[in-house]
N, C-alpha and C positions, 0 to 999 in steps of 0.2 A: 172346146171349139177350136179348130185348126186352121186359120184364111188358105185358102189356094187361089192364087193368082193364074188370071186366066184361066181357062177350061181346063187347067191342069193336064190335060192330053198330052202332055209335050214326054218325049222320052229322056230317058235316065240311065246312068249303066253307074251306079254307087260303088265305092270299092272300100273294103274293108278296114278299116285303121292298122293295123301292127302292118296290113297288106304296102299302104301307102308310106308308114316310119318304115319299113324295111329298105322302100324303094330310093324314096328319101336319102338313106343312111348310105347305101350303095352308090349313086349317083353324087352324094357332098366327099368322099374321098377318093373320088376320080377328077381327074384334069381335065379332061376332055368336054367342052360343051355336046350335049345333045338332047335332043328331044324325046323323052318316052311317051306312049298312053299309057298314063294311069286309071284304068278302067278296072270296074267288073266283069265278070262274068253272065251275068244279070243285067236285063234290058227291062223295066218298069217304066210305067205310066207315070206320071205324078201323083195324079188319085191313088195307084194302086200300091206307090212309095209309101203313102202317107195312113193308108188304111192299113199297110204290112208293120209298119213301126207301131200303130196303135195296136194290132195283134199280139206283138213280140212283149208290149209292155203293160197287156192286158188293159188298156182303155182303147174302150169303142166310142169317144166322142163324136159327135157329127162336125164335118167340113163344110164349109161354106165358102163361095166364089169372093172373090175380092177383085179388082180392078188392077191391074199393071201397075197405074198412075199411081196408086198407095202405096207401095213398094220403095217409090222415088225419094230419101230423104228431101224435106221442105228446107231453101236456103232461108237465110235472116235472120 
């Protein structure tokens, strides 16, 4: 079982790991501030994120909607 918060509709662009330590790596021995996108290539749904990861690692769980407000760590 996977929660997806909200209707999961919302878009995505995931970007690779080695993609992001590379970027990472280049950007920490430079001086210069600046801003990059660290982005994909790749524009996915949330549903469709989450159905393509259960693909890659061979479990077809079912997803279920969860609420925003659960997401929210509770203070006290």
């Amino acid at each position: 079982m996977f929660g997806v918060f909200g209707s999961g509709e919302y878009r995505l662009q995931p970007i690779f790991v080695d993609d992001l330590a590379r970027l990472a790596v280049e950007q920490g021995v430079g001086e210069a501030n600046s801003t990059i996108d660290a982005i994909g290539p790749e524009t996915f749904t949330y549903r469709e994120l989450v159905r393509t990861i259960g693909e890659a690692i061979g479990h077809r769980g079912p997803s279920c909607p969860c609420r925003p407000r659960s997401a929210t760590p509770r203070r006290g």
